[in-house]
TORRODREN-486202 format. One line per field, with one value per residue (C-alpha): residue number from 1; x, y, z. Coordinates in steps of 0.5 Angstrom, whole numbers, always signed. Layout:
BEGIN
n: (NUM, ...)
x: (X, ...)
y: (Y, ...)
z: (Z, ...)
***
This chain:
BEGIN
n: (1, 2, 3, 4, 5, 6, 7, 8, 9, 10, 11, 12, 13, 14, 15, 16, 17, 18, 19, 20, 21, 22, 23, 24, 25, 26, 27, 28, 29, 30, 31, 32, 33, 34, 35, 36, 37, 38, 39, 40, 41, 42, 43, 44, 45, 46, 47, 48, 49, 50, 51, 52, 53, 54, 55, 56, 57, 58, 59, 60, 61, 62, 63, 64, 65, 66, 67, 68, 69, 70, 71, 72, 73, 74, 75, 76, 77, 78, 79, 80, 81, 82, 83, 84, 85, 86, 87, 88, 89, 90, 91, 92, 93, 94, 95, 96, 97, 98, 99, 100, 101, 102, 103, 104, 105, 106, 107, 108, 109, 110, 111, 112, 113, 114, 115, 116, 117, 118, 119, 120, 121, 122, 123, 124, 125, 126, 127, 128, 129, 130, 131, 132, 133, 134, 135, 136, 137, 138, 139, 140, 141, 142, 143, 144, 145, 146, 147, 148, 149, 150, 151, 152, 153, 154, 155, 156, 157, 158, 159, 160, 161, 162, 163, 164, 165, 166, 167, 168, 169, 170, 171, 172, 173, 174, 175, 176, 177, 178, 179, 180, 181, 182, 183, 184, 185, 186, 187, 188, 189, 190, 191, 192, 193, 194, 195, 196, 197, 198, 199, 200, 201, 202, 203, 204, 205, 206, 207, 208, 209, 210, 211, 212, 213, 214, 215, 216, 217, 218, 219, 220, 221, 222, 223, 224, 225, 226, 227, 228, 229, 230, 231, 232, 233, 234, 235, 236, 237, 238, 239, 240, 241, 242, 243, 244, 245, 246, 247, 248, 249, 250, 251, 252, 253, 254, 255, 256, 257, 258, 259, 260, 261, 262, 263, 264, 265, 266, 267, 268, 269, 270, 271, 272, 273, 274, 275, 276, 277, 278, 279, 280, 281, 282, 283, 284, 285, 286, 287, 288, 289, 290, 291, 292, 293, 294, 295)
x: (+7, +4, +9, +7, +4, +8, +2, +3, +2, +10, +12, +9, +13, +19, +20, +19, +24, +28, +28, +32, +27, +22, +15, +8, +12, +10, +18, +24, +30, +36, +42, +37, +31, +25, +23, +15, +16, +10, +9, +6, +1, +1, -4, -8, -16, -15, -11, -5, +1, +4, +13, +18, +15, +20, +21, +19, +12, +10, +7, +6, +1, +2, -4, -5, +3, +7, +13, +19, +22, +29, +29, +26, +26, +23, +27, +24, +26, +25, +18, +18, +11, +7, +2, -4, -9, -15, -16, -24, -28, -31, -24, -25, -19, -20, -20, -14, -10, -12, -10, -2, -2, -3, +2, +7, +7, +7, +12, +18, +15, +13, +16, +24, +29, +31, +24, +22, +16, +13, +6, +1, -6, -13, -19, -22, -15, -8, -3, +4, +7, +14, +16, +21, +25, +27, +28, +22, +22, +23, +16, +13, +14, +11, +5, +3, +2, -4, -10, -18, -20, -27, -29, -27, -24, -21, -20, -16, -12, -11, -9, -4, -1, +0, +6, +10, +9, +11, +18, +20, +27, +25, +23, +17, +12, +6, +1, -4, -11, -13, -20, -27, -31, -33, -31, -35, -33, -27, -26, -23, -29, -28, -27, -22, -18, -17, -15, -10, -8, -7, -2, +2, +6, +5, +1, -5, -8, -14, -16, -24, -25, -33, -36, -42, -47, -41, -41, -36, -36, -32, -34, -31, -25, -23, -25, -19, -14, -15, -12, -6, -5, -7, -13, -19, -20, -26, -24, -29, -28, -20, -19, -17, -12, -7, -9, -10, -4, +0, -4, -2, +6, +6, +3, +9, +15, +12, +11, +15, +18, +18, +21, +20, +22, +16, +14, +11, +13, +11, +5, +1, -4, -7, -3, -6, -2, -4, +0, -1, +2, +4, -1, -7, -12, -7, -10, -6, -7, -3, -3, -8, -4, +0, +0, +6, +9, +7, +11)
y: (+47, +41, +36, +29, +24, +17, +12, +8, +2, +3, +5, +0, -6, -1, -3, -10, -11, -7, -9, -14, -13, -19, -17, -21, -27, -27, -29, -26, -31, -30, -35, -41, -40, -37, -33, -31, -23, -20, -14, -12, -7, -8, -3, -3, -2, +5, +5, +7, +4, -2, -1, -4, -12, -17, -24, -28, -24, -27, -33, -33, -39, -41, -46, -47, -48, -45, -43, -41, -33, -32, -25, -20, -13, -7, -2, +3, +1, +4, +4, +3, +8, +9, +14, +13, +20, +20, +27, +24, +31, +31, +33, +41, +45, +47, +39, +38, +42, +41, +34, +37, +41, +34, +31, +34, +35, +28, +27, +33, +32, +26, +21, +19, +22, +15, +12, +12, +14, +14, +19, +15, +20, +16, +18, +14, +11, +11, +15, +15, +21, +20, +13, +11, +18, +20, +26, +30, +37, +32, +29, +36, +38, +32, +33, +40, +36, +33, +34, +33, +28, +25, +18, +14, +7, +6, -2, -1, +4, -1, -7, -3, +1, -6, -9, -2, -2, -9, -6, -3, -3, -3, -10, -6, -4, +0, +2, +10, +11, +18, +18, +22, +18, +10, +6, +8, +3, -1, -6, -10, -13, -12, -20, -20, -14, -18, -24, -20, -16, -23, -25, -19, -17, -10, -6, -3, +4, +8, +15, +16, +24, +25, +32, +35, +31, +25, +18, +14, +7, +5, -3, -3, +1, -5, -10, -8, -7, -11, -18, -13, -11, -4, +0, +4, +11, +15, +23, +28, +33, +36, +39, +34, +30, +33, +29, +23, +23, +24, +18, +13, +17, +14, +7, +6, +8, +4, -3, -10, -13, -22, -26, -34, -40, -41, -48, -51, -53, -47, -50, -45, -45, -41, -41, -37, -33, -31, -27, -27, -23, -23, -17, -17, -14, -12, -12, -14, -13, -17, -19, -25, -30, -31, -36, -39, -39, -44, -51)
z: (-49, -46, -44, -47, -43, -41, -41, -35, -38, -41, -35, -32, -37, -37, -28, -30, -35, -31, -23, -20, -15, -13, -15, -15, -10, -3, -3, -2, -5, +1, +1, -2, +3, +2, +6, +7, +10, +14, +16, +24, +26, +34, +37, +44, +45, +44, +38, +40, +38, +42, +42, +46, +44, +43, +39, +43, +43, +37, +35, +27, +25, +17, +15, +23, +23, +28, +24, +27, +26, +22, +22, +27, +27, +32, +29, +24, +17, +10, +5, -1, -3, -8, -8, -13, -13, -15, -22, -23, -25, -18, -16, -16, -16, -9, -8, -12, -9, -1, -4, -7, +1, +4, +0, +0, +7, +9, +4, +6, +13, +16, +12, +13, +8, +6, +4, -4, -7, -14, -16, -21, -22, -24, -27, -33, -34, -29, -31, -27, -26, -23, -22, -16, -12, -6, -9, -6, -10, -17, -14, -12, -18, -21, -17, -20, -26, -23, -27, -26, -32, -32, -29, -22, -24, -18, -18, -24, -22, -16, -21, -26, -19, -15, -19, -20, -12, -11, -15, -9, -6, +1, +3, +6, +1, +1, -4, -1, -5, -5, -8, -7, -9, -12, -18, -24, -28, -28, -32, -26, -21, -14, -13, -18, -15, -9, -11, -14, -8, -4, -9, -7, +0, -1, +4, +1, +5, +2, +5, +1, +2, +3, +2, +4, -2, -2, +1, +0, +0, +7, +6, -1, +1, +7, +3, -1, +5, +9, +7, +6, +13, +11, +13, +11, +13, +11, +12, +13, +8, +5, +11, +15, +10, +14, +20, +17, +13, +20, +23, +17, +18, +24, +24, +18, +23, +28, +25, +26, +21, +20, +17, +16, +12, +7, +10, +2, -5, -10, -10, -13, -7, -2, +5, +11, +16, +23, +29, +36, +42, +48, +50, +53, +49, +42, +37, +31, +23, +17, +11, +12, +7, +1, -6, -7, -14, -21, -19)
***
């Protein structure tokens, strides 16, 4: 018997409702500070990740302020992930399946036993599969669920998935699109997915899968990452999710962690954020800013 669907946007209501968790603020509310978090890529010209740095190796600028760092950490800490998965009809099953291989390695393997995912699929509409577990047979299982729909409305799907990701327990949260193909009709235009996107303190990663007769849209795919602190990959046909996977595995347990008192009122604006280190030639990916909350 077909199992019923559970329609994301309830879901959706039901994790709001429910969390104590913050979600679309920029701010974590610690011993009456707010506190801006940010995540730190550091890698050198060839793309290796740079370890070993310290403190004192930062600089962080907000609106051109040099803000002082309250909290630091060089340490590998837990993910809050959610992982979005495109099911539209150009998802064949030898596609679909590549993809659930893909997965559950990078879930089983490569990820730490303490970091938590949900599963979403998306077609014409998003569907959430399995909200937040650590447990990865019950997210296994979910993922053999995943069935191929019709179209590719991956802005939407990007927007609903967002504020469930934002819901994470782990003060580090990140969002990974898997899609093979371009945004056919979202009701979300592009713009507006961005200006979203800059609201939220969640990492946003896509992996876009050409085939042989496909071409994905890596501008798009960046436009949507990039104010994150996340990246694009565009992937050379499913063989080499593996691949890619690993390298995103990677970069999660090789990021720095900062924190510093949000200089503003909850003004509502715009604030930007620049990081700097003591390393010639690092290149350094963050978010690019935050909006703070309604006065």
């Amino acid at each position: 018997m077909r199992r019923p669907r559970i329609w994301f946007p309830l879901l959706l209501a039901l994790a709001v409702a429910t969390s104590v968790h913050p979600t679309a603020s920029q701010t974590v509310f610690r011993g009456g500070v707010d506190l801006v978090n940010v995540t730190v890529t550091v890698a050198d010209k060839n793309g290796r990740f740079v370890s070993g740095l310290k403190q004192e190796d930062f600089t962080i600028l907000d609106d051109g302020q040099s803000q002082e760092i309250v909290n630091f950490s060089a340490h590998r800490v837990p993910v809050s992930l959610g992982i979005v998965l495109d099911v539209s009809a150009s998802m064949t099953q030898e596609k679909l399946t590549a993809a659930r291989i893909a997965i559950n390695r990078f879930a089983f393997d490569l990820l730490a036993p303490d970091d938590e995912l949900f599963l979403a699929q998306f077609a014409h509409r998003t569907t959430m599969l399995q909200t937040w577990t650590k447990d990865r047979d019950t997210l296994s299982r979910a993922l053999d669920r995943a069935e191929t729909q019709s179209r590719t409305y991956l802005f939407d799907a990007v927007r609903v998935a967002l504020p469930v990701a934002s819901t994470g327990q782990n003060t580090k949260k990140a969002l990974l699109v898997l899609s093979d193909g371009n945004d056919t009709g979202s009701r979300t235009p592009l713009p507006r997915l961005q200006e979203i996107i800059r609201t939220s303190e969640v990492l946003v990663y896509a992996l876009g899968v050409e085939g042989d007769d496909d071409d994905i849209d890596a501008k798009t795919l960046r436009k949507m990452t990039e104010d994150t602190g996340g990246r694009a990959e565009i992937v050379k046909g499913f063989k080499n999710l593996d691949k890619a996977t690993a390298l995103l595995a990677s970069e999660l347990n090789q990021q720095y962690l900062i924190a510093y008192a949000m200089p503003h009122q909850n003004d509502g604006k715009w604030h930007s954020i620049k990081v700097t280190v003591r390393q010639r030639g690092a290149i350094v990916r963050t978010r690019t800013g935050y909006t703070t909350g309604s006065s």
